[in-house]
PADO-66110 format. One record per residue: residue in one letter; x, y, z of N, C-alpha, C, O in turn; residue number from 1. Coordinates in Angstrom, 1 decimal, always signed. Atoms other than C-alpha are relative to their C-alpha. Example, Ala and Ser with C-alpha at 12.3 -4.5 7.8 and 13.67 -1.06 7.14 Angstrom:
residu:A | n.px:+0.9 | n.py:-1.2 | n.pz:+0.0 | ca.px:+12.3 | ca.py:-4.5 | ca.pz:+7.8 | c.px:+0.9 | c.py:+1.2 | c.pz:+0.0 | o.px:+1.9 | o.py:+1.2 | o.pz:+0.7 | num:1
residu:S | n.px:-0.9 | n.py:-1.1 | n.pz:+0.0 | ca.px:+13.7 | ca.py:-1.1 | ca.pz:+7.1 | c.px:-0.8 | c.py:+1.1 | c.pz:+0.8 | o.px:-0.3 | o.py:+2.2 | o.pz:+0.9 | num:2
//
This chain:
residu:X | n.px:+0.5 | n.py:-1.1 | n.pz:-0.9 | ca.px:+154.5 | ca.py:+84.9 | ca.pz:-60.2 | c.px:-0.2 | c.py:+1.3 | c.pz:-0.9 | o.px:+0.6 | o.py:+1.6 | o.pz:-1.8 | num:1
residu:X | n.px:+0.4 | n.py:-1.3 | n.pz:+0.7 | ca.px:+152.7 | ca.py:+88.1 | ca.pz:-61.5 | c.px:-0.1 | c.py:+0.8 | c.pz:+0.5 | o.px:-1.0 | o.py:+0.6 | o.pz:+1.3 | num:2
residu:X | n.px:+0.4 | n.py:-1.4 | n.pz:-1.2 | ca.px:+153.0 | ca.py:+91.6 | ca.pz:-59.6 | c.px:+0.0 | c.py:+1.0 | c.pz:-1.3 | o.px:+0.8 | o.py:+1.2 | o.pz:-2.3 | num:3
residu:X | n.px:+0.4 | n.py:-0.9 | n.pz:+0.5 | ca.px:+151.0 | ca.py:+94.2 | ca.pz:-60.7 | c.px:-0.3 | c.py:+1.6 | c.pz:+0.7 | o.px:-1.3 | o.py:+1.9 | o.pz:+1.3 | num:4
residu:X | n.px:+0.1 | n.py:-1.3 | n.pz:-0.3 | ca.px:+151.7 | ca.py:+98.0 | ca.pz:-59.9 | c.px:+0.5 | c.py:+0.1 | c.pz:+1.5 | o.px:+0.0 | o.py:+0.7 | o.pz:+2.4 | num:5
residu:X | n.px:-1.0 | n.py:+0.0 | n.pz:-1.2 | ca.px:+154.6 | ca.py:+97.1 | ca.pz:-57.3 | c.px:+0.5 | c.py:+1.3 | c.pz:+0.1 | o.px:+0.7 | o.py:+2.1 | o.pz:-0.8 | num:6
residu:X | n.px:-0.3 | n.py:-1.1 | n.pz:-0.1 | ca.px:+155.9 | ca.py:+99.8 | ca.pz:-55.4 | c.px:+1.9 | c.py:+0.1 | c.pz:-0.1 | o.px:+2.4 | o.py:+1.1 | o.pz:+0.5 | num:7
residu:X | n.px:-1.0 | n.py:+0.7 | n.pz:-0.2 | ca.px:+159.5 | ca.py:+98.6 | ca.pz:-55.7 | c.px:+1.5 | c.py:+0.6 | c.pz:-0.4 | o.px:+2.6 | o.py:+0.8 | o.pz:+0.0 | num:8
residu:X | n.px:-1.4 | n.py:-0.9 | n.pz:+1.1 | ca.px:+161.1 | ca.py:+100.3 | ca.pz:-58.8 | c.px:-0.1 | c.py:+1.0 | c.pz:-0.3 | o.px:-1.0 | o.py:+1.0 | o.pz:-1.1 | num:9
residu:X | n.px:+0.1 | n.py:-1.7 | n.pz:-0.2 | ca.px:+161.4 | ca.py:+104.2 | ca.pz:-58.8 | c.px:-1.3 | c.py:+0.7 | c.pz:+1.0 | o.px:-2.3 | o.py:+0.1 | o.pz:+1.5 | num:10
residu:X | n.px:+1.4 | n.py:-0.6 | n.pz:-0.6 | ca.px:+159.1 | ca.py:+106.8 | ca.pz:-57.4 | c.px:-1.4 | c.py:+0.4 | c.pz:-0.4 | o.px:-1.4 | o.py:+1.6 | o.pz:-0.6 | num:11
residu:X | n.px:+1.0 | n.py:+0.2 | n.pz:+0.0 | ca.px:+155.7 | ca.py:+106.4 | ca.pz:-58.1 | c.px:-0.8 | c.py:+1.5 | c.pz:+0.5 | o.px:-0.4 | o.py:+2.1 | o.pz:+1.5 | num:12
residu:X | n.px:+1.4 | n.py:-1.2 | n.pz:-0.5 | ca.px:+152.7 | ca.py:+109.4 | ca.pz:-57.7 | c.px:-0.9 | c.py:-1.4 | c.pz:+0.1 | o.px:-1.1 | o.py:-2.1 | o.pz:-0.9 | num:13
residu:X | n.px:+0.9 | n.py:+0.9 | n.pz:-0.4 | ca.px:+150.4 | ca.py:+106.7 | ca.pz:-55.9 | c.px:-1.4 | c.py:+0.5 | c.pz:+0.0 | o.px:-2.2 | o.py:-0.4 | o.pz:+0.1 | num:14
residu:X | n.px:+1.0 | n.py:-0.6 | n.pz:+0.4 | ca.px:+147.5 | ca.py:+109.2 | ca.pz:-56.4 | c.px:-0.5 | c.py:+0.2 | c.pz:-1.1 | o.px:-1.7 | o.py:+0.2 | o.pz:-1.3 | num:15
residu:X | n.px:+0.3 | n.py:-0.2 | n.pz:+1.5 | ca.px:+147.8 | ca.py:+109.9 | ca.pz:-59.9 | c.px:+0.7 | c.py:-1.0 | c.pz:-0.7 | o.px:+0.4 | o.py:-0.9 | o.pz:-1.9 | num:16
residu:X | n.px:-0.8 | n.py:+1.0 | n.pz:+1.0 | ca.px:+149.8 | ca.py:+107.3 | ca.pz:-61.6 | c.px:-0.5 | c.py:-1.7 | c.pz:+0.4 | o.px:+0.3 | o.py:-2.5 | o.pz:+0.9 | num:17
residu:X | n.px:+1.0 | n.py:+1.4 | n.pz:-0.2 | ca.px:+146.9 | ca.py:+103.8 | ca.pz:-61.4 | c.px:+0.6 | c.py:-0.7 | c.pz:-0.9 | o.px:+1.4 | o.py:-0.2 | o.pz:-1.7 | num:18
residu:X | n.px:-0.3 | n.py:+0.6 | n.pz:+1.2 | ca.px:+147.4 | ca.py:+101.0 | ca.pz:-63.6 | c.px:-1.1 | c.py:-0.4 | c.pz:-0.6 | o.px:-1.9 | o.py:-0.3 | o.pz:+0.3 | num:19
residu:X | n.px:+0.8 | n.py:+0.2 | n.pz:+0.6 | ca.px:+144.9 | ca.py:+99.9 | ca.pz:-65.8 | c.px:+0.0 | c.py:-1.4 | c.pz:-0.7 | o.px:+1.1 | o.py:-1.8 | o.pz:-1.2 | num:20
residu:X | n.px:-0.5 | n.py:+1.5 | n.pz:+0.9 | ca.px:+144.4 | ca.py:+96.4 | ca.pz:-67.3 | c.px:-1.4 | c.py:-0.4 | c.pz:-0.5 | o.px:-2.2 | o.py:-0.8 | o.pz:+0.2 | num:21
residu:X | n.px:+0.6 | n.py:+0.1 | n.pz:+0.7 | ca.px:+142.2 | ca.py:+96.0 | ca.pz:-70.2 | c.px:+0.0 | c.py:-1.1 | c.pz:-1.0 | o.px:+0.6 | o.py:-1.0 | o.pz:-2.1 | num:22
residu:X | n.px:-0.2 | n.py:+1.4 | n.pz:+0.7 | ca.px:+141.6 | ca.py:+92.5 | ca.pz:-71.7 | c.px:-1.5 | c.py:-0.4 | c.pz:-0.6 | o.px:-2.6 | o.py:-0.5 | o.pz:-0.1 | num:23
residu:X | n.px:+1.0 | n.py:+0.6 | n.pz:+0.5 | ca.px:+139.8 | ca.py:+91.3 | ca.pz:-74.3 | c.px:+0.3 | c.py:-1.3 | c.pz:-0.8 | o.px:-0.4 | o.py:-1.6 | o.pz:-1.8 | num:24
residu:X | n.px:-0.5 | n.py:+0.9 | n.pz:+0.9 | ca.px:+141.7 | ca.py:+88.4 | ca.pz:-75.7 | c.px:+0.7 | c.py:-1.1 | c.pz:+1.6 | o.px:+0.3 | o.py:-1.3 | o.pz:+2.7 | num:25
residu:X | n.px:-0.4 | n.py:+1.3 | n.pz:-1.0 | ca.px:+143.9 | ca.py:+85.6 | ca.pz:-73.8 | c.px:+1.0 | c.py:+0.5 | c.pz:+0.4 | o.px:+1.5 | o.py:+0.8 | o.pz:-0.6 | num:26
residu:X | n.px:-1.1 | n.py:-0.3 | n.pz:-1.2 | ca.px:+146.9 | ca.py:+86.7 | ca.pz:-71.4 | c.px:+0.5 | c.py:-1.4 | c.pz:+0.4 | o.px:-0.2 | o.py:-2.1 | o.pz:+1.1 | num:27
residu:X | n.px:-0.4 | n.py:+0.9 | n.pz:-0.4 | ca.px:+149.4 | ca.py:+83.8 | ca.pz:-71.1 | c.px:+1.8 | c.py:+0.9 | c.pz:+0.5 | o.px:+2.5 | o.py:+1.7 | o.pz:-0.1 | num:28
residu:X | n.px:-1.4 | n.py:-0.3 | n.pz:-0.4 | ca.px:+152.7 | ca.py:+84.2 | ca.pz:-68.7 | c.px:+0.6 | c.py:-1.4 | c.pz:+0.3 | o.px:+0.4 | o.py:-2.4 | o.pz:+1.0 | num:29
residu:X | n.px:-1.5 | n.py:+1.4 | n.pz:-0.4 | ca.px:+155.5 | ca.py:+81.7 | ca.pz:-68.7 | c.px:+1.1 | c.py:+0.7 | c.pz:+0.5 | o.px:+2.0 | o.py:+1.3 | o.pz:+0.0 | num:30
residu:X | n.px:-1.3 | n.py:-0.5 | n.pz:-0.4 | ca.px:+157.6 | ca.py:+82.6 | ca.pz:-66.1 | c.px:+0.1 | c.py:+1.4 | c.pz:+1.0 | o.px:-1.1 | o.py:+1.7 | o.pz:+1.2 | num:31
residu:X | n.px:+0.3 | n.py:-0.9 | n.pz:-1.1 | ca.px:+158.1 | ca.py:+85.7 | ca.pz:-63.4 | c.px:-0.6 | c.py:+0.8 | c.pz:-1.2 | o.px:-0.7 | o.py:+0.4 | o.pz:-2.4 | num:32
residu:X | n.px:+0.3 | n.py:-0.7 | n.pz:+1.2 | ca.px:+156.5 | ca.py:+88.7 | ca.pz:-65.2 | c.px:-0.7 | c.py:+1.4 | c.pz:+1.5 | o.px:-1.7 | o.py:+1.3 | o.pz:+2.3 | num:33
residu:X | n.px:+0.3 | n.py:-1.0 | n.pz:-0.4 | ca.px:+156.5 | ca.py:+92.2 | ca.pz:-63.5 | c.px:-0.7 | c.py:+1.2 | c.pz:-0.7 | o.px:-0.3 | o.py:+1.6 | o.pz:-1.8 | num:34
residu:X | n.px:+0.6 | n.py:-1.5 | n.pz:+0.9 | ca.px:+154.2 | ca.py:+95.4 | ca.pz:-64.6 | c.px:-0.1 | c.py:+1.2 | c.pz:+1.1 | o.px:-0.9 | o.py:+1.2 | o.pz:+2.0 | num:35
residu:X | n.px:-0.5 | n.py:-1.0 | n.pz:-0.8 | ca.px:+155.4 | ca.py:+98.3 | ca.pz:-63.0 | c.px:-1.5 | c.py:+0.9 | c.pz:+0.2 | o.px:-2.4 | o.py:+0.8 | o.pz:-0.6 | num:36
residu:X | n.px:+1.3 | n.py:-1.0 | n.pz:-0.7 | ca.px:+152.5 | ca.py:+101.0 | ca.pz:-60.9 | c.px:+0.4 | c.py:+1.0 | c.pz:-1.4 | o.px:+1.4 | o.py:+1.4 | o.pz:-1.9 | num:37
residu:X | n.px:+0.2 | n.py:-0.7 | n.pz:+0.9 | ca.px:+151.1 | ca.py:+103.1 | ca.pz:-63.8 | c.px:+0.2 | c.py:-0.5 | c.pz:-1.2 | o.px:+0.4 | o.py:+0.4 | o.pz:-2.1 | num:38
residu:X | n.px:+0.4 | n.py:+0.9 | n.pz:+1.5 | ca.px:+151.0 | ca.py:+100.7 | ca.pz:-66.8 | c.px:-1.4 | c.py:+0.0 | c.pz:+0.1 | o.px:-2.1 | o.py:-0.1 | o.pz:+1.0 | num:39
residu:X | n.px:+1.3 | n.py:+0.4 | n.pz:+0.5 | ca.px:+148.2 | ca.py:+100.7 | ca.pz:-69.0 | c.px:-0.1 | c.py:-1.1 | c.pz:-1.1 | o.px:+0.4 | o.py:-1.2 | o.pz:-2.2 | num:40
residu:X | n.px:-0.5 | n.py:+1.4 | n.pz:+1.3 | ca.px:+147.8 | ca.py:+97.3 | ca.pz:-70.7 | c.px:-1.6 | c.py:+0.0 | c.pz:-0.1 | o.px:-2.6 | o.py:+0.1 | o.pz:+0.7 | num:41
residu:X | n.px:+1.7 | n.py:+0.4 | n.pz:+0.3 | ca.px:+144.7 | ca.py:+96.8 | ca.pz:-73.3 | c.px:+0.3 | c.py:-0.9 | c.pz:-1.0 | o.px:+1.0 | o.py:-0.5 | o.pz:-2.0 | num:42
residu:X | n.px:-0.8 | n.py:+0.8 | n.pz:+0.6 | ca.px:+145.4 | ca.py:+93.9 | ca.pz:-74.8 | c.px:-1.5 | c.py:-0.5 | c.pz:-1.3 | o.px:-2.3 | o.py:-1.4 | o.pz:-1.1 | num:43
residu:X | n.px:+0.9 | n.py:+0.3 | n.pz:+1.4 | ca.px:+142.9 | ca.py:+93.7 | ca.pz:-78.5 | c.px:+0.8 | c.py:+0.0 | c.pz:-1.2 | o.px:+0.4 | o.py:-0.1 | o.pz:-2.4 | num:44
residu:X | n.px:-1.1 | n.py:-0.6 | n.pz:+1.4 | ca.px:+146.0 | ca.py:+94.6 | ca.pz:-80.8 | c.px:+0.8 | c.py:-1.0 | c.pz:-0.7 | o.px:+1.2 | o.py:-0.8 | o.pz:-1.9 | num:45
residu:X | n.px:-1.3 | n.py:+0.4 | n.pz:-0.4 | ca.px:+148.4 | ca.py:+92.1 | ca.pz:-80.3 | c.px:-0.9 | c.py:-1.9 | c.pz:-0.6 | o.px:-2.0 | o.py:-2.4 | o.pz:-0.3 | num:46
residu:X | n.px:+0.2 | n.py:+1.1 | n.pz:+0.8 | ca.px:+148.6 | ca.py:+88.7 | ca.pz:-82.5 | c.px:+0.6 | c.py:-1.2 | c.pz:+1.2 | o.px:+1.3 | o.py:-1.1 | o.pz:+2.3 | num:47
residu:X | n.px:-0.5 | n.py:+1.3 | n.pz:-1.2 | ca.px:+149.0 | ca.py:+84.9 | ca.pz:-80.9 | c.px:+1.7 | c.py:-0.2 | c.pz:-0.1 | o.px:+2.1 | o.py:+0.5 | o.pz:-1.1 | num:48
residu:X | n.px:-1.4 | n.py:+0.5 | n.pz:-0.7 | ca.px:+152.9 | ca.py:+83.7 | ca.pz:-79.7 | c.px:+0.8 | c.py:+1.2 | c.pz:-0.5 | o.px:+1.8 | o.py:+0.9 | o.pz:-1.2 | num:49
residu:X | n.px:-0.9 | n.py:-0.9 | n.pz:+0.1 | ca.px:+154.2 | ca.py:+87.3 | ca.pz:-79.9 | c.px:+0.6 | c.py:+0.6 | c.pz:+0.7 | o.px:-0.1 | o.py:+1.2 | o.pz:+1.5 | num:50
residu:X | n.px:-0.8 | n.py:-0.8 | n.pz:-1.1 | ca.px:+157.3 | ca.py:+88.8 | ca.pz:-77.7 | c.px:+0.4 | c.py:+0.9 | c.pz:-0.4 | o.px:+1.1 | o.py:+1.2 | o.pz:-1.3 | num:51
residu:X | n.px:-0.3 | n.py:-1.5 | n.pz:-0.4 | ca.px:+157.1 | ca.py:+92.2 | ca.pz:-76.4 | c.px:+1.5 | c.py:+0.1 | c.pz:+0.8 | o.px:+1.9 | o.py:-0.3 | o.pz:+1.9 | num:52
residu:X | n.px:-1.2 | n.py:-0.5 | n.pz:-1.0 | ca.px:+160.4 | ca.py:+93.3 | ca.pz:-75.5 | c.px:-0.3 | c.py:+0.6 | c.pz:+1.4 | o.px:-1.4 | o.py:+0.7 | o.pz:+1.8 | num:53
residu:X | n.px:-0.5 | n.py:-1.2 | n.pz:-1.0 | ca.px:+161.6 | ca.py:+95.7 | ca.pz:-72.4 | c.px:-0.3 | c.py:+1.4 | c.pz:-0.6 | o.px:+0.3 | o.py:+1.7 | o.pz:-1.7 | num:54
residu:X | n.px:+0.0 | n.py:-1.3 | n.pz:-0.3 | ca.px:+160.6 | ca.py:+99.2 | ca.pz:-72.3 | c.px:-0.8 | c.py:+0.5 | c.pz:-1.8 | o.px:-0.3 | o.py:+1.5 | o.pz:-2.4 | num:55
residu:X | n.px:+0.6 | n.py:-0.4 | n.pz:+0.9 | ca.px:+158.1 | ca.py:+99.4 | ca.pz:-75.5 | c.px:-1.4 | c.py:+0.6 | c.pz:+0.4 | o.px:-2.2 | o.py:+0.3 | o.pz:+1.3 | num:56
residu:X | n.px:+1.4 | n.py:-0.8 | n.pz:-0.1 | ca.px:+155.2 | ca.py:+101.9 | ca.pz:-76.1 | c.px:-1.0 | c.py:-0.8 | c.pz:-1.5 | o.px:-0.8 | o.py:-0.7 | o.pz:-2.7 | num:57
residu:X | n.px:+0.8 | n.py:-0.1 | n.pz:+1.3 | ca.px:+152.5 | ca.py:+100.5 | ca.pz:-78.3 | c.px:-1.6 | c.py:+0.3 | c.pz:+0.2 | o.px:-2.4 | o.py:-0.2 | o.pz:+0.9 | num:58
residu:X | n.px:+1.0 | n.py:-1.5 | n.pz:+0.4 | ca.px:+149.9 | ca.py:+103.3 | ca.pz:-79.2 | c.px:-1.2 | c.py:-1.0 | c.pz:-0.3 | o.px:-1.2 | o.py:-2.2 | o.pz:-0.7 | num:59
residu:X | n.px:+1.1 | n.py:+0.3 | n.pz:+0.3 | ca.px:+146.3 | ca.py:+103.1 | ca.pz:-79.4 | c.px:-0.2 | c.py:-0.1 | c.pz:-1.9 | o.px:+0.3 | o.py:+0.7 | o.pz:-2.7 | num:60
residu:X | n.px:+0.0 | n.py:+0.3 | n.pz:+1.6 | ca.px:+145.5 | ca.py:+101.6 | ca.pz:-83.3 | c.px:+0.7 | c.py:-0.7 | c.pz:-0.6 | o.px:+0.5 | o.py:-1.2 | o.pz:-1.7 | num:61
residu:X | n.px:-1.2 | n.py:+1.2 | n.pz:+0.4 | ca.px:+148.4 | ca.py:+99.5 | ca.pz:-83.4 | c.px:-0.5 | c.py:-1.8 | c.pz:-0.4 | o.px:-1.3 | o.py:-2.4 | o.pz:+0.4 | num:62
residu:X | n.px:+0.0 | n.py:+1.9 | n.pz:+0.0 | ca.px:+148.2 | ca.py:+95.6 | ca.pz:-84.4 | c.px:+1.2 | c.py:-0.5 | c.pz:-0.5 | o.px:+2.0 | o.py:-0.1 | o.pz:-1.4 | num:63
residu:X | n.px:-1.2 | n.py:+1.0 | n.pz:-0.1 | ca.px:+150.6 | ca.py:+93.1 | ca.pz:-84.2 | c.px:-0.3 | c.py:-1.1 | c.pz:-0.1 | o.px:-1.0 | o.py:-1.6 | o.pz:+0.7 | num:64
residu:X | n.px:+0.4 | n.py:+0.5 | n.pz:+0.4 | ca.px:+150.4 | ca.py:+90.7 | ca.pz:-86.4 | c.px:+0.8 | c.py:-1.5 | c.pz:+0.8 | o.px:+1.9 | o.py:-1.5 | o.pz:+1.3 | num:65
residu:X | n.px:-1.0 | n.py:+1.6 | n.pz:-0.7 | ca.px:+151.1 | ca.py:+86.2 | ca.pz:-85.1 | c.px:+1.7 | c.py:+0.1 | c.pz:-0.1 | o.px:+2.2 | o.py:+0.4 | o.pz:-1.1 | num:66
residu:X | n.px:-1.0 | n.py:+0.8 | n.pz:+0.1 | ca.px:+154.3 | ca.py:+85.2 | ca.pz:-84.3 | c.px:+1.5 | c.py:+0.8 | c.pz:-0.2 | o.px:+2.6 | o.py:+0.5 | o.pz:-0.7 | num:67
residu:X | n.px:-1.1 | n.py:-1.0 | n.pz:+0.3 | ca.px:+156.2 | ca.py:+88.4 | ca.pz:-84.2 | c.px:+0.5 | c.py:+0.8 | c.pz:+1.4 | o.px:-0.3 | o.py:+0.8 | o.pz:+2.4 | num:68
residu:X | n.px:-0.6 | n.py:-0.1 | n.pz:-0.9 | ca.px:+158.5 | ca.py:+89.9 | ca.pz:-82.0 | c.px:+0.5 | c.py:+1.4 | c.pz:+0.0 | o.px:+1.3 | o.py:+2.0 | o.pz:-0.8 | num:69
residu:X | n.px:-0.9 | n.py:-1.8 | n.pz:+0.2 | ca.px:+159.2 | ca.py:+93.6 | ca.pz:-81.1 | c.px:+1.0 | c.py:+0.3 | c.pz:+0.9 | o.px:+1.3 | o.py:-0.1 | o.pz:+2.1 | num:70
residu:X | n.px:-1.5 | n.py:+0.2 | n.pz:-1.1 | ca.px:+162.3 | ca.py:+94.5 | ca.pz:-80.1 | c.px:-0.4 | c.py:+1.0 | c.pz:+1.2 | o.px:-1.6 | o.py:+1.2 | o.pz:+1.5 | num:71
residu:X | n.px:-0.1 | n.py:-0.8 | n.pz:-0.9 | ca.px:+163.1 | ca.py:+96.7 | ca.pz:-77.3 | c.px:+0.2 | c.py:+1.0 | c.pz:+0.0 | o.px:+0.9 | o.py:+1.3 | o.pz:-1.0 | num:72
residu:X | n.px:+0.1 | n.py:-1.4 | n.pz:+0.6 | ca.px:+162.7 | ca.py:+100.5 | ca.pz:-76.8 | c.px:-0.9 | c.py:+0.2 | c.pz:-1.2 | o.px:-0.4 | o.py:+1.1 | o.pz:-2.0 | num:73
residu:X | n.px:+0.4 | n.py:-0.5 | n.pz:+1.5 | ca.px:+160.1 | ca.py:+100.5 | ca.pz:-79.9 | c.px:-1.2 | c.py:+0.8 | c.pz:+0.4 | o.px:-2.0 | o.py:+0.5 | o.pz:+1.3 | num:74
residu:X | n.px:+1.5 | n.py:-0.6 | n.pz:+0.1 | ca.px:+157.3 | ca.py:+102.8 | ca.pz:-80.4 | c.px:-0.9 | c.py:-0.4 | c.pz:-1.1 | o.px:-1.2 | o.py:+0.3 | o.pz:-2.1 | num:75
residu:X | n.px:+1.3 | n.py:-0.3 | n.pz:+1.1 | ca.px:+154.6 | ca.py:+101.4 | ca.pz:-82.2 | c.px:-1.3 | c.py:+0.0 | c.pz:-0.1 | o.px:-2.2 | o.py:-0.4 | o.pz:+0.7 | num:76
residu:X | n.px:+1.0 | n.py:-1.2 | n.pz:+0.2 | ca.px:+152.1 | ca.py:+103.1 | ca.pz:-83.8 | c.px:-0.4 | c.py:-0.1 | c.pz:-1.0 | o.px:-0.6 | o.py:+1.0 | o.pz:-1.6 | num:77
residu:X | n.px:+0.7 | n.py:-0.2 | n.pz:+1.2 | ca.px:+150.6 | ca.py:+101.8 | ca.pz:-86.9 | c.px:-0.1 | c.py:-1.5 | c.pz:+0.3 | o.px:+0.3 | o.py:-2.2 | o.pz:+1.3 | num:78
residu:X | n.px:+0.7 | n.py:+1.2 | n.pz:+0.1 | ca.px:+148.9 | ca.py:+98.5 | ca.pz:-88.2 | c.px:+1.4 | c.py:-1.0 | c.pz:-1.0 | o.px:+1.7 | o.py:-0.7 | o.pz:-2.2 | num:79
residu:X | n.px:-0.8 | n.py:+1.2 | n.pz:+0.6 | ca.px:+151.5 | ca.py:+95.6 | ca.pz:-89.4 | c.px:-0.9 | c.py:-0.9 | c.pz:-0.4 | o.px:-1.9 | o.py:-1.1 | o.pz:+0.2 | num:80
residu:X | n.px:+1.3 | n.py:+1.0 | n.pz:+0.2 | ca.px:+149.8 | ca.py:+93.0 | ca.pz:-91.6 | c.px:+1.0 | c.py:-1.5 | c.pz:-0.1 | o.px:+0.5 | o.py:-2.6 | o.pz:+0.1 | num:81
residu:X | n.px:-0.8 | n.py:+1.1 | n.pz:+0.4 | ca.px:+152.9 | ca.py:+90.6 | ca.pz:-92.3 | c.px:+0.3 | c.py:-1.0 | c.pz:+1.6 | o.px:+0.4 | o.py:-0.4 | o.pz:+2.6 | num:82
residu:X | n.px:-0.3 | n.py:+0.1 | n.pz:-0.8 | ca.px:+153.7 | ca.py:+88.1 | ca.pz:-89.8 | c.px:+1.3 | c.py:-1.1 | c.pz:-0.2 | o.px:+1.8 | o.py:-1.6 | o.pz:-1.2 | num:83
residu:X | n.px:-1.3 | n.py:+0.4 | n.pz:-0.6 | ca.px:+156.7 | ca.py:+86.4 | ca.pz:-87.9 | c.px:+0.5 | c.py:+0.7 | c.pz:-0.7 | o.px:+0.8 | o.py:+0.4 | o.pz:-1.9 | num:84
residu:X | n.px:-1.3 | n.py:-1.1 | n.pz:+0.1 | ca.px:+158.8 | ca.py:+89.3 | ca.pz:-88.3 | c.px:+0.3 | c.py:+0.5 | c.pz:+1.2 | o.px:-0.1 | o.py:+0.3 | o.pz:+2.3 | num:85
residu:X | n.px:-0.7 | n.py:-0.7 | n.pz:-1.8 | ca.px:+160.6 | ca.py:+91.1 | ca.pz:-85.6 | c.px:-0.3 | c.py:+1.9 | c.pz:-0.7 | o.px:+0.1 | o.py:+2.2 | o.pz:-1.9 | num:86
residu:X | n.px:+0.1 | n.py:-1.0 | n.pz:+0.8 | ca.px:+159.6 | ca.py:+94.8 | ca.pz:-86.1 | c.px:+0.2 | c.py:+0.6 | c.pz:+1.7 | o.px:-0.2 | o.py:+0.2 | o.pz:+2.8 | num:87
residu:X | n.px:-0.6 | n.py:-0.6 | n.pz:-1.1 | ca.px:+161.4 | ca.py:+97.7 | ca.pz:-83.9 | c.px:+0.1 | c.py:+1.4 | c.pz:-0.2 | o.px:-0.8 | o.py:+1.8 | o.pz:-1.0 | num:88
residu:X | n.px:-0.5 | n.py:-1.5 | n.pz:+0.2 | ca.px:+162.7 | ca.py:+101.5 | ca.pz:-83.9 | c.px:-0.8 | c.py:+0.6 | c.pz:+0.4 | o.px:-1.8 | o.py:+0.3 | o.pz:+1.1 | num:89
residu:X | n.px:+0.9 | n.py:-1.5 | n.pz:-0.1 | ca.px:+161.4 | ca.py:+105.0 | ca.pz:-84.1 | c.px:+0.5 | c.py:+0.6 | c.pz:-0.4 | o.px:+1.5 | o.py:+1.0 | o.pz:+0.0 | num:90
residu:X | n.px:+1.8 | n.py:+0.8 | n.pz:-0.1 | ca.px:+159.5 | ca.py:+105.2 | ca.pz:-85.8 | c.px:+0.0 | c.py:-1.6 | c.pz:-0.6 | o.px:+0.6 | o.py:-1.8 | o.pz:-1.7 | num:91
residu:X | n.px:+0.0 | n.py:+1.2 | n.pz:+0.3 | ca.px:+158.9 | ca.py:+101.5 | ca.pz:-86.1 | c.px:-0.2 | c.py:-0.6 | c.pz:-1.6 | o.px:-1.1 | o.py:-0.2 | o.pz:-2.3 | num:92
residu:X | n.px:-0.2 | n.py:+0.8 | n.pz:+1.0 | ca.px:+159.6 | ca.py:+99.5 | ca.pz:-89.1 | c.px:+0.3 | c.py:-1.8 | c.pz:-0.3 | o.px:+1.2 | o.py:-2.2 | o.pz:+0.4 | num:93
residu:X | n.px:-0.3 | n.py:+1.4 | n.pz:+0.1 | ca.px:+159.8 | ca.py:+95.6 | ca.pz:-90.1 | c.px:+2.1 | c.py:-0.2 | c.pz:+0.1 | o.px:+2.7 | o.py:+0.7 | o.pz:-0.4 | num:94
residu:X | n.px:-1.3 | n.py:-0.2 | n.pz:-0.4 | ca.px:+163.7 | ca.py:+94.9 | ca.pz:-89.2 | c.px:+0.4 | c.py:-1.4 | c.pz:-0.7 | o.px:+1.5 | o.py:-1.5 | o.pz:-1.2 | num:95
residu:X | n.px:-0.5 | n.py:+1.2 | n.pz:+0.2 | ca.px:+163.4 | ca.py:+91.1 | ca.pz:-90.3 | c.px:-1.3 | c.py:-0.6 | c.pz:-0.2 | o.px:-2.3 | o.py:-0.5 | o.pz:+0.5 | num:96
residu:X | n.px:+1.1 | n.py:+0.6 | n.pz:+0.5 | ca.px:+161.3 | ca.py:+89.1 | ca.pz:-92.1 | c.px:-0.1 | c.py:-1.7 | c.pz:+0.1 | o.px:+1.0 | o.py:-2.4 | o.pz:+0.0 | num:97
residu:X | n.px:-0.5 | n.py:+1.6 | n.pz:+0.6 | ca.px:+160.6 | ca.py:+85.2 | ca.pz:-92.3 | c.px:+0.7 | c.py:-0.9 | c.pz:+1.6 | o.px:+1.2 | o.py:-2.0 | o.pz:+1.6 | num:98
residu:X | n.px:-0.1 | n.py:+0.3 | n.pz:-1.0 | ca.px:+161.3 | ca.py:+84.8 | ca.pz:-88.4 | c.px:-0.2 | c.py:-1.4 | c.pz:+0.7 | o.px:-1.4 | o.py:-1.4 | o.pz:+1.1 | num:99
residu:X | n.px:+1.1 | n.py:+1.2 | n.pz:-0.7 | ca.px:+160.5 | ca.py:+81.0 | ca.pz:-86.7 | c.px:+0.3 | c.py:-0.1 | c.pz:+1.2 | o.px:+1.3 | o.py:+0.3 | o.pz:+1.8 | num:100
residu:X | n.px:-0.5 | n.py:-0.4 | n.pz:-1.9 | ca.px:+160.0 | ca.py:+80.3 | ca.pz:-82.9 | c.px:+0.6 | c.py:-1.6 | c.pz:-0.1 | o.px:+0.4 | o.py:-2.4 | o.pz:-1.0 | num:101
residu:X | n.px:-0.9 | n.py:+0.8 | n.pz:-0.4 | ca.px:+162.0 | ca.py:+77.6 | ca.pz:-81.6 | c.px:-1.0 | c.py:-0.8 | c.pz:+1.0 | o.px:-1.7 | o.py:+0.1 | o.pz:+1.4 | num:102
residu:X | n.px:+1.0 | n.py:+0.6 | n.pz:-1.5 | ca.px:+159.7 | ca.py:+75.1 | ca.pz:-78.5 | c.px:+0.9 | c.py:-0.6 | c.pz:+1.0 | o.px:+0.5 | o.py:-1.1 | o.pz:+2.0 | num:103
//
């Protein structure tokens, strides 16, 4: 199940706060997957089998390279070239290198 710009979790400006969903690549969900009213998702940045944590901003210019995983709470905001790493903070930095996914 996918809900998009539910009214559900805090209070919402339903006049000013739309959501936006901008795709130019492939969108796969395994699994429930909530996007709260007033997300903007543009999804050209972002490398194949990568997990976005909880409550991350990532900024226009950003790329995220395969197979890499940002933690949670991160802001980022610049171009990564290395992949399967886990990269997090603020201001964002590589945290772990040499990462593998599990099936």
């Amino acid at each position: 199940m996918i809900r998009i710009g539910f009214e559900c979790v805090g209070t919402f400006d339903i006049y000013y706060s739309r959501s936006i969903w901008h795709n130019n690549g492939t969108i796969i969900f395994k699994g429930i997957c909530n996007i709260g009213h007033g997300s903007k998702i543009s999804v050209n940045i972002i490398g194949n089998n990568v997990w976005i944590c909880c409550r991350n901003s990532i900024l226009k210019g950003s790329k995220i390279p395969d197979g890499c995983v940002l933690a949670a709470g991160s802001l980022i905001f610049r171009v990564f070239s290395e992949n399967n790493c886990i990269i997090g903070g603020n201001p964002c930095k590589i945290l772990k290198n040499n990462i593998s996914w599990r099936s």
